[in-house]
C-alpha positions in Angstrom: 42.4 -38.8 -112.0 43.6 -42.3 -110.4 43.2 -45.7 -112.2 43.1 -48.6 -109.9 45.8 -51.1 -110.8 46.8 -54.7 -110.0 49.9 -54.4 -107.5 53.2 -56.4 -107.5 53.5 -56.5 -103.7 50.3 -57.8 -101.8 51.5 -57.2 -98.6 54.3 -54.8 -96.7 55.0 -54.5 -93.1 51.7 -55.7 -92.3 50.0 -53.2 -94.7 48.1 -54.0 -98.1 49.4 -52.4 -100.7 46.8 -51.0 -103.1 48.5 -49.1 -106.3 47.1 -46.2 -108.0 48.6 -44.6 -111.6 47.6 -41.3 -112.7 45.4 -41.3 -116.1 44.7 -38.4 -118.0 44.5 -35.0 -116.0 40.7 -33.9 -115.8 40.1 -30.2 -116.2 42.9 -28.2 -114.4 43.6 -30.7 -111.9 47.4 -31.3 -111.6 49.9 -34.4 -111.6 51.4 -35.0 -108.4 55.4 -33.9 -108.5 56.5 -37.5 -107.7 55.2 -40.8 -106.9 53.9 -40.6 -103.3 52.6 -43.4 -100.5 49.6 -42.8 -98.1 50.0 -45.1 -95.0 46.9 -45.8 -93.2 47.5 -47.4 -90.3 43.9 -47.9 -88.9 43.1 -49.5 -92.2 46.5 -51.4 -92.8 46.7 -49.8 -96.1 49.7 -48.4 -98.2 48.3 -46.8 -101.2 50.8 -46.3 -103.6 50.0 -43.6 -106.3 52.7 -43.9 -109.3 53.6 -41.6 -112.3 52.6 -42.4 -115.5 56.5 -42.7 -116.0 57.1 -44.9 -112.8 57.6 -48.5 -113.5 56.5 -51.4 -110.7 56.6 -51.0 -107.3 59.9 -52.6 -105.4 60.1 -53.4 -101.5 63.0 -51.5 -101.5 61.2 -47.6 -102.5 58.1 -49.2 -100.2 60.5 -49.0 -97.5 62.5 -45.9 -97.8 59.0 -44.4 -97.7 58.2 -46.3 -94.7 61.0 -45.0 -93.0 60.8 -41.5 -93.9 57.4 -41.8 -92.8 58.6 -42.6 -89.5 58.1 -46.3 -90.0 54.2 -46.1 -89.6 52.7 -49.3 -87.5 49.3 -51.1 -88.4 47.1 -50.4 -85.4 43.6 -51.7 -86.1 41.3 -49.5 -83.3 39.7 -52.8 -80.8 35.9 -52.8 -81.4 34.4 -50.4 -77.9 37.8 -50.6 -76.1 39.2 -47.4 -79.0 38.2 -44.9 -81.2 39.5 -43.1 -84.0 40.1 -39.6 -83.7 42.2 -37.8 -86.5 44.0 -41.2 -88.2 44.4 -42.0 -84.6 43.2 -44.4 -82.2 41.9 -42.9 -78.8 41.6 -45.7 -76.0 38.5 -45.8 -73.8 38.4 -46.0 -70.4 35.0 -47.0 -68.8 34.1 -45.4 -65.7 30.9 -47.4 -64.3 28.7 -46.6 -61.4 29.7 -42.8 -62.2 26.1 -41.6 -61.3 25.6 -40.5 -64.7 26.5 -40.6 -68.1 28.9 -38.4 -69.7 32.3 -38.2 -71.9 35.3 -36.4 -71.6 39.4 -36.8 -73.4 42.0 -36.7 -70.7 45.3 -37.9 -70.5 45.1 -39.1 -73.9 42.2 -41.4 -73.5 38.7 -41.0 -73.6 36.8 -41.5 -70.2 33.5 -42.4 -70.1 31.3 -42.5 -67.5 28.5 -44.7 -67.1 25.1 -44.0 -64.6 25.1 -47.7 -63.4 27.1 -50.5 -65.6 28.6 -49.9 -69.0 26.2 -49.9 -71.5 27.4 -50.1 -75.5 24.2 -48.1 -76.7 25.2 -45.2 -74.1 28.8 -45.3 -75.1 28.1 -45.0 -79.0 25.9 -42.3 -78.6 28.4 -40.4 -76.4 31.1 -40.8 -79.1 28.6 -40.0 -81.8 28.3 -36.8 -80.3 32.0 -36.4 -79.4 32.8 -36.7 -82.6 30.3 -34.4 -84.3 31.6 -31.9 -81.7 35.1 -32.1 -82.4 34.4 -32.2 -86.2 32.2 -29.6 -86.1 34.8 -27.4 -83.7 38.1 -28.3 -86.3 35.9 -27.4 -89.2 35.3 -23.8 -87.9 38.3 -23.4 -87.0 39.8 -23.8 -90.3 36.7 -21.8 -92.1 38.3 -18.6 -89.7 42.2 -19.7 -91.5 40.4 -19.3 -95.1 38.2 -16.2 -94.1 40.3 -13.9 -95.5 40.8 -15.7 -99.5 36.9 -16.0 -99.1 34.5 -14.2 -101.2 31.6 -16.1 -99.5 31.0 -17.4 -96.2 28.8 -20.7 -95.9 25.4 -20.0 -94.7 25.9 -23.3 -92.5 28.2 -25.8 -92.3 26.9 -29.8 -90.6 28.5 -33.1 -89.8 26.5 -36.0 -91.1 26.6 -39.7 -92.5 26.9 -39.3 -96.4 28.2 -41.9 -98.7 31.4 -43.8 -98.1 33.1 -42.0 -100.9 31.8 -38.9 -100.6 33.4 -36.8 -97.9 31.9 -33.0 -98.4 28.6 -31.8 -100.2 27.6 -27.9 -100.9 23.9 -26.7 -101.9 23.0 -24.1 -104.0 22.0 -22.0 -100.8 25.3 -22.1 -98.8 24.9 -25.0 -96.7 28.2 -27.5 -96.4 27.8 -31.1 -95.1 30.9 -32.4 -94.0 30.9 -36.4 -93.7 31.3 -37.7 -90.2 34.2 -40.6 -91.4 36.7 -37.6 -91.7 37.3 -38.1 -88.1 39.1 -41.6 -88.7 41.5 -39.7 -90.9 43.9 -37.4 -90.3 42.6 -33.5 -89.8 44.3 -32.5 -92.8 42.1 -34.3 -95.0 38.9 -32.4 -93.2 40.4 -29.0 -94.2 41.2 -30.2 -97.7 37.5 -31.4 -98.0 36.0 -28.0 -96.4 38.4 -26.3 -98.8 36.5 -27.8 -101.8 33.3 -27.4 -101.0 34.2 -23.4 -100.0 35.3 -23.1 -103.1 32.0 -24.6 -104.5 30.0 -21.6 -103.3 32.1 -19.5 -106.0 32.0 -22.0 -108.4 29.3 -24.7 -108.2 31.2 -26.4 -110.9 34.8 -28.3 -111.4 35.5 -26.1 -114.1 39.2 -24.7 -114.9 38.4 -21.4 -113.0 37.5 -24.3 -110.2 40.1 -25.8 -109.5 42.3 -22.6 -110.2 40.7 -21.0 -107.3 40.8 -24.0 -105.4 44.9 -24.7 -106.0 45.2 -20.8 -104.8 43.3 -21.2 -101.7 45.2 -24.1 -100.8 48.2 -25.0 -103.0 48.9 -28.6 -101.5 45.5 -29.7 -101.6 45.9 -32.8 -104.0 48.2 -34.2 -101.8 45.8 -34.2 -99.3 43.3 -35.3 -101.3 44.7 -38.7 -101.9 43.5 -40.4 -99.3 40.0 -40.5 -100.8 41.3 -43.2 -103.0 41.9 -44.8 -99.9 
């Protein structure tokens, strides 16, 4: 739906700017009402996605969307000292000689407790599973908001590793496997991706009646899709 194109700007407020224009529109997918940016700050990218009828990119648009953004900052998450959480990043605090080893978010950081001194194989694990959990928590959550438009309920719905570009898959059977990278972005995106693949158990397809359904289950969901450019 997006063609990758060379950009006139390289870099903006510390961000790289990657442009995208819309080609032809696939199946019932729609046009986005106006040229839009996606900040990411944890990956220092502005992804620009442009009209057909939109010329170049100019500094000036770049940062009248930055501001009405709220001026968005780059903030690269520090390697075991952060860690993302919805688009965000979370700082760690390590708690050694705690006795044991556990997890837990408080004050807006995540505490981690260590049985004798901190240990980087312990710690990832514990996020690992921090993350599923909160993943798997938000993604329930928003299957009880869509309940009522279903006509199906997924059999099962799992958090696991799948390829960097795909974000949901849905079987035949009902199951739904949601990819753990949602949690770097914001939660948004995770209900846009469950949102598809719910749809999928009506329509294992990306035919018209598709993306029909999919537009009245969520009207604003190619907005949020955008970011899997990104």
């Amino acid at each position: 739906m997006f063609r990758r194109e060379a950009s006139p700007i390289e870099r903006f407020n510390g961000f790289r700017v990657v442009c995208f224009r819309q080609g032809r529109v696939n199946l019932a997918e729609r046009r986005l009402p106006s040229s839009q940016v996606v900040f990411a700050p944890h990956l220092a990218i502005a992804g620009v996605f442009l009209q057909d009828g939109r010329a170049a990119v100019t500094e000036e648009w770049l940062n009248a969307e930055w501001l009405r953004q709220g001026a968005p900052s780059v903030h690269l998450p520090v390697a075991q000292k952060e860690l993302l959480l919805w688009g965000n990043c979370l700082p760690i605090q390590p708690l050694p000689f705690a006795g044991c080893n556990d997890l837990w978010e408080a004050d807006g950081k995540l505490v981690i407790a260590f049985k004798r001194t901190c240990d980087e194989h312990v710690q990832a694990v514990l996020t690992a599973a921090f993350v599923r959990e909160r993943l798997l928590a938000a993604a329930h959550h928003a299957l009880e908001r869509f309940a009522p438009q279903l006509k199906q309920r997924p059999r099962s719905i799992a958090i696991r590793p799948l390829r960097a570009r795909t974000l949901g898959q849905c079987t035949r059977e009902g199951d739904i496997f949601l990819n753990v990278s949602l949690h770097q972005w914001p939660q948004e995106v995770m209900e846009e991706t469950l949102a598809h693949e719910l749809v999928h158990l009506e329509y294992f397809n990306h035919s018209h009646a598709f993306w029909r359904r999919l537009t009245a289950l969520q009207p604003d969901w190619l907005r949020r899709s955008l970011v899997h450019y990104l």
